[in-house]
C-alpha positions, 0 to 999 in steps of 0.5 A: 500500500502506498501513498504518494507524496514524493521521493521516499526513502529507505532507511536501514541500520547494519543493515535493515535491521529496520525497514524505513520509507520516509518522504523528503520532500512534504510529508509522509510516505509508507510502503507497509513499514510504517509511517515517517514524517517531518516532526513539528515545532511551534506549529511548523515542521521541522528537520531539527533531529533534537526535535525528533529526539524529544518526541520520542518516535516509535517509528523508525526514521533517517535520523535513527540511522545516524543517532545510532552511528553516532552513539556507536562511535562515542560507546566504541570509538572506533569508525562509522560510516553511513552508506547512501545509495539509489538510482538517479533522482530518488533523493540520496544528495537531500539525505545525505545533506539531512544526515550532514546537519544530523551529525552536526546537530550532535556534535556541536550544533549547527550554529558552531563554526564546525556547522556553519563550515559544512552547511556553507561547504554544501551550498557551494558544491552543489552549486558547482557540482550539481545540475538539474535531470528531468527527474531530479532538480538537484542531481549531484554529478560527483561522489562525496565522502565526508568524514567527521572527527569526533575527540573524547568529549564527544564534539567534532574536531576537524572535517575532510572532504573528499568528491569523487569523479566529477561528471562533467557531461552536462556541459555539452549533453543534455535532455530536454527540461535539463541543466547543466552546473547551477553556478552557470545559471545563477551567474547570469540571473544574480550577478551585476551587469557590470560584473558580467560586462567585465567577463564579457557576458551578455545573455545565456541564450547566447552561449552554445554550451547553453543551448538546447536546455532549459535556462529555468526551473520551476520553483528554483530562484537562481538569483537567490541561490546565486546570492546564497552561494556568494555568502557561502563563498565568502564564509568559508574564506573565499576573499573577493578576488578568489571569488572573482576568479572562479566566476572569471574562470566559468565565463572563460569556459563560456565563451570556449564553448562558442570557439567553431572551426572550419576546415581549410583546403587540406581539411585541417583544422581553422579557428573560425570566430578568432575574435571570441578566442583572442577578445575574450578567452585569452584575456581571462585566463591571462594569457596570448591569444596567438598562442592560444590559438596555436596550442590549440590547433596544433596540441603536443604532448611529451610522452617516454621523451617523445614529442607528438605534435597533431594537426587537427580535423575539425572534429578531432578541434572541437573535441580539444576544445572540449577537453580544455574546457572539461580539464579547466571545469575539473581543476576548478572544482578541486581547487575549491573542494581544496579550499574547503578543506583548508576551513574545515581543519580543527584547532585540535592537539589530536591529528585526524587519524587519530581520532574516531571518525564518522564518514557520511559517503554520497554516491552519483545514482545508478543509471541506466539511460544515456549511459555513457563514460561516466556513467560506467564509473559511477554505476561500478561505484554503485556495484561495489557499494551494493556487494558490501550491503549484500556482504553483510546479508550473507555474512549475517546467513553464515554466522545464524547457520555456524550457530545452528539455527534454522532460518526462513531466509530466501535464496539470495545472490550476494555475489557481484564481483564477476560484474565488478572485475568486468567494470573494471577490466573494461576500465583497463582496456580503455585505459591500454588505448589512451591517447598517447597510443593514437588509439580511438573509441572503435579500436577501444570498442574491438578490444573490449568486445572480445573480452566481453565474448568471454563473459556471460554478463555482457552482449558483445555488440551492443555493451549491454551490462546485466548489473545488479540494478538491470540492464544498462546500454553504454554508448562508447562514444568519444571515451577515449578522450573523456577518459584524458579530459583532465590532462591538458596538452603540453603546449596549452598547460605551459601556457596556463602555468605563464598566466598574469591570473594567479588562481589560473596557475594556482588551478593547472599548477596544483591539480596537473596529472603527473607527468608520465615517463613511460606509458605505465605511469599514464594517469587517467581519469579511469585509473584515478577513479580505481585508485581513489575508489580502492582507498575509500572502501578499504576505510569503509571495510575497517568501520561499522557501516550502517546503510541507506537506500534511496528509492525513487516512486516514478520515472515521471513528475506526474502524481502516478505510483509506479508500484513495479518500479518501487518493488524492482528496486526492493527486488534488487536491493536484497530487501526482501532477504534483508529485511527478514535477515536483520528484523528476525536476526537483528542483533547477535550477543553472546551468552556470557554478555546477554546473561550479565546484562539482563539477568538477576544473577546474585553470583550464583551462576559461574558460566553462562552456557545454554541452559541458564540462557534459556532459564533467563528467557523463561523469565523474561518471557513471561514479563518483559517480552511478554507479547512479543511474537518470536522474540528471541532465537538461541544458538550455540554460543549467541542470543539473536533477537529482534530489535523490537525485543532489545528495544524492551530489554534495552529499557526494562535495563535502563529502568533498573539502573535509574532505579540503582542510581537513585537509591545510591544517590539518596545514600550519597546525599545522606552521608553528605549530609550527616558529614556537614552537620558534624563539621558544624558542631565542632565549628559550633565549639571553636567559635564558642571557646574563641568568643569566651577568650575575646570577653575575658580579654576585655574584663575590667578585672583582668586588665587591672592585674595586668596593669598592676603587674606592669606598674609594680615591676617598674617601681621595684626595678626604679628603687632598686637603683636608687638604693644602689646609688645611695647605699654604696656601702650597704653591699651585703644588704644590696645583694641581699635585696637582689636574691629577693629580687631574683625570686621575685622574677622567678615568680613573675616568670611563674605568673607568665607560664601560669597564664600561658597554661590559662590560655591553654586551658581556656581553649579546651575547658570552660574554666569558672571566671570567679575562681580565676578572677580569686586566683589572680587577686591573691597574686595581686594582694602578695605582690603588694604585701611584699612591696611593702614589706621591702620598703619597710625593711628599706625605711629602718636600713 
């Protein structure tokens, strides 16, 4: 049963443990899996994941995919990665820029500089590298990878982009309703007419790699989206002169596309509009318009320390001219995927590689109509991405069949390696004819049919591929040369690399193939699609991979179902054997983890085998997974259950623990609690003991003694030396006086210790103020009475 509402999208998590189909474009579609949908915020919709993770979905949904890779990746830390496929049109570039902001959201939010870095990123290359089909109004022409760096604390640290393969088709071929790049349109709608005077634009229509297309789409605002491109530009560092450079760039690939040849009396090759070449193409990219002339007519190239020099038809001219125009387009394209990835490097201690990494990877659709070189490359991309999903289903088989459990799975092919060496091998083989060998699209086709004879997968005469997705017809024609379109003949990149434009040197300089030596080390475009195309499924191979296709309802833009088009691709995509593989068989755990984390077990049980498995699932049976249908099957050595089942299981735990966290937590806060009020008493005592010492301190009583003390030592020491001085004779008498004196001072220095271990005892008792204020009056009253006894005895000397 399904209901239209646009492009809908299946989602699945390693893989098709749920069956999603959810439209991206206004709502809610099904196909018998439930329906998804846009969430609500303040009455509106929205594609904020924070707002779907609050409203707690029971149906599955693209953004599960990606929460679930990303809580992967904090629980393991090891790679993740989230895999989108489908054909041309069914929406894999909206999803994957959804999943972008996705991952974004969670990591650091989309207002951080990591956020605003990435969604800018995008703007721009689907300005640059997207264009519009007759069922798509943003196809992405070029594969992405993006791979996000997450540190320890969960935030993103640092980005890489990497594109794959650019095709760049649309420049000259296109469909009726069809565009080639975006960033050409919104050029002429956005841009000021002085701008465009000085690049010596006028109107669209003027301009052969324009023709025969359409110059607007409904519902698409390029003046909007060229003002919005601008902005993104300059947010991302592009200063004013950068930017200017690129649109001088794309307008210098115009005006090329209006270059016509003739043919003189020999039928070699003469520029008919020098004008167009010398007035406009020369003066953009900086660069002698003779010379230019000449690079182009007469084109050489170094090979293994031979020069070839051709002299064109001019057929083989308009072919050069398009091959400087792909190879300009290209480079162009990197040097701002380069500049990208310049902003996108973090501030972290850490380097990239060694942290863990989510990569979201975006592939061209596979394509079955107007196949062409292109295509062949992209649709292997597409084989191989579908042998490792079909990997998974077959892997997935084996582990249930080695654990010995009976399984209902339909016969399934997993295998597509046959088409993917024969993809591959055709590659080669075009590759053995690449233009230094002055070899053509027909040799190139005799060649490769008679590999094509030896296989069941093809028909020789019409290159007819039985790829996993169908049928698909490749027209060969001028393969040869795509497959050298990002080499730049010798002549004509010398003169570039000589520009008084800098970007324009920066650009040949920087994104040149290598120079080869012998025809072994001849990099091109094929060869450096498999290189880079091995480098990236081995890092997919080395992560968890969690996959989502995209289907597409109808050929057409009309409001019908094509319901045979929905199940062929269902049918081709393995669902049928996925989706009960990975709903019945979800999740695979071992005995041992599956009896710690949902079992009662009090120490009793030492080893987990089968039969105490099977006693937990009799309990758990009869509460927890109490009405779910199958809920488990019991192997050798694993429990595999359903994902509805670890869903239940998964929250009966964590019910457990907040209840386990909140009894240690009021235990915690009592202990605390009983700690501080001890801490209190006894600052109670100290505050009680120190405020009773600064009372006596100011006792009338107590600074009386004080005083008294002080005055009496001043009078005896004064008479003493008055005595001495008068009573010069009286020396017995003298020394007399000052034993006693001495013992006075011995009592004195008694009184001090006295006081000293009053104040002692002050702090630790609650000494009675009367019986020391008696204590030290009867000091005062003896002292006094021995100073008058003194001065008695003086008086009768």
């Amino acid at each position: 049963k399904i209901k239209r509402f646009g492009h809908i999208l299946m989602a699945t998590t390693q893989p098709l443990e749920k069956l999603v189909v959810q439209n991206h474009n206004s709502g809610s579609a099904y196909v018998d899996c439930g329906l998804c949908h846009l969430y609500t915020k303040n009455g509106e919709e929205t594609n904020d994941i924070g707002v779907w993770k609050a409203s707690q979905p029971s149906q599955a949904h693209l953004y599960d995919v990606v929460d679930k890779a990303f809580e992967q990746l904090l629980l393991t830390h090891k790679p993740q990665s989230v895999l989108f496929s489908g054909i041309v049109g069914s929406g894999k570039t909206t999803n994957f820029n959804l999943s972008v902001k996705a991952v974004v959201q969670l990591g650091n939010g989309l207002d951080s500089r990591v956020g605003t870095t990435l969604t800018k990123a995008h703007t721009v290359l689907e300005a640059l590298g997207n264009s519009v089909l007759s069922n798509s109004k943003n196809h992405s022409n070029f594969g992405q990878s993006l791979k996000i760096y997450v540190g320890s604390n969960g935030r993103i640290s640092s980005s890489v982009l990497e594109t794959l393969l650019l095709d760049k088709s649309s420049l000259f071929t296109r469909g009726k309703d069809e565009r080639t790049f975006h960033i050409i349109y919104q050029i002429f709608a956005g841009m000021d007419v002085h701008k465009k005077a000085s690049l010596y634009l006028t109107q669209a229509e003027n301009y052969a790699l324009l023709s025969s297309s359409s110059l607007t789409v409904e519902g698409v605002d390029d003046f909007d989206k060229f003002i919005e491109t601008k902005e993104a530009l300059e947010e991302l560092g592009f200063s004013e002169e950068e930017q200017d450079n690129i649109f001088r760039l794309i307008a210098a690939i115009l005006h090329l596309g209006n270059l016509t040849f003739g043919a003189d009396e020999n039928g070699i090759a003469i520029l008919e509009n020098e004008e167009v070449l010398e007035d406009h193409v020369a003066v953009l990219l900086g660069v002698s318009g003779r010379e230019l002339h000449e690079a182009l007519l007469r084109p050489t190239r170094t090979l293994a320390g031979e020069t070839f020099i051709r002299k064109l038809t001019p057929v083989q001219a308009t072919r050069a001219r398009d091959n400087v125009i792909n190879a300009l387009y290209d480079r162009t394209f990197r040097w701002v995927v380069d500049k990208i990835n310049q902003n996108l490097k973090g501030s972290s201690k850490k380097g990239p590689v060694e942290l863990p990494y989510i990569e979201l990877l975006d592939i061209p659709g596979f394509s079955s109509v107007n196949a062409g070189f292109y295509n062949l490359n992209h649709n292997l991309l597409n084989e191989k991405l579908q042998q490792i999903f079909n990997s998974e289903i077959v892997g997935k088989k084996l582990e249930l069949m080695a654990e010995q459990v009976k399984t209902d799975i339909p016969p399934f092919s997993s295998s597509g390696k046959p088409m993917i060496d024969l993809i591959a091998s055709a590659l080669q083989t075009l590759d053995e004819h690449a233009w230094p060998k002055k070899l053509t699209d027909k040799s190139f086709q005799e060649a490769f049919g008679k590999l094509l004879e030896k296989s069941n997968l093809a028909d020789a005469k019409s290159f007819t591929l039985n790829q996993f997705a169908g049928s698909v017809s490749y027209n060969v024609d001028n393969w040869v040369v795509l497959n050298d379109s990002t080499a730049l003949e010798d002549n004509i990149e010398e003169l570039l690399l000589h520009s008084t434009s800098e970007l324009t040197i920066d650009v040949c300089d920087t994104f040149r193939p290598p120079n080869p030596v012998d025809g072994e080390d001849y990099v091109s475009v094929s060869k450096e699609f498999l290189t880079q195309l091995e480098s990236i499924f081995k890092q997919v191979l080395k992560s968890r991979r969690h996959f989502i296709h995209c289907l597409q309802l109808s050929k057409t833009k009309d409001t019908v179902i094509e319901e045979g088009l929905i199940r062929e691709q269902l049918n081709y995509l393995g669902a049928e054997a996925g989706e009960k593989m990975f709903h019945k068989f979800a999740s695979a755990i071992k005995f041992s983890l599956f009896g710690r984390k949902y079992s009662n077990n009090d120490g009793t049980v030492k080893e987990w085998d089968r039969e105490a498995i099977l006693r937990i699932l009799k309990e758990l049976s009869s509460s927890v997974l109490a009405g779910i249908a199958q809920p488990v099957m019991v192997g050798k050595t694993k429990v595999f259950i359903t994902s509805s089942a670890l869903l239940a299981l998964e929250k009966e735990r964590k019910k457990r623990i907040l209840e386990t966290v909140e009894t240690l937590q009021a235990a915690t806060r009592g202990f605390i609690a009983r700690k501080q009020l001890a801490q209190m008493r006894s600052a109670i005592v100290i505050q009680r003991v120190v405020r009773r010492f600064h009372t006596m301190a100011q006792d009338h009583w107590t600074q009386l003694w004080m005083l008294t003390t002080d005055l009496s030592k001043q009078k005896y020491e004064k008479e003493i030396t008055d005595a001495a001085a008068k009573q010069a004779t009286a020396t017995k008498e003298l020394h007399s006086v000052q034993d006693r004196n001495t013992a006075i001072s011995d009592k004195i220095e008694a009184m001090k210790r006295e006081i000293a271990l009053m104040q002692a005892q002050l702090s630790q008792s609650n000494a009675d103020k009367a019986a020391l204020l008696t204590n030290m009056s009867a000091v005062v009253t003896e002292n006094i009475r021995m100073t008058k006894e003194i001065a008695k005895r003086l008086e009768k000397k």
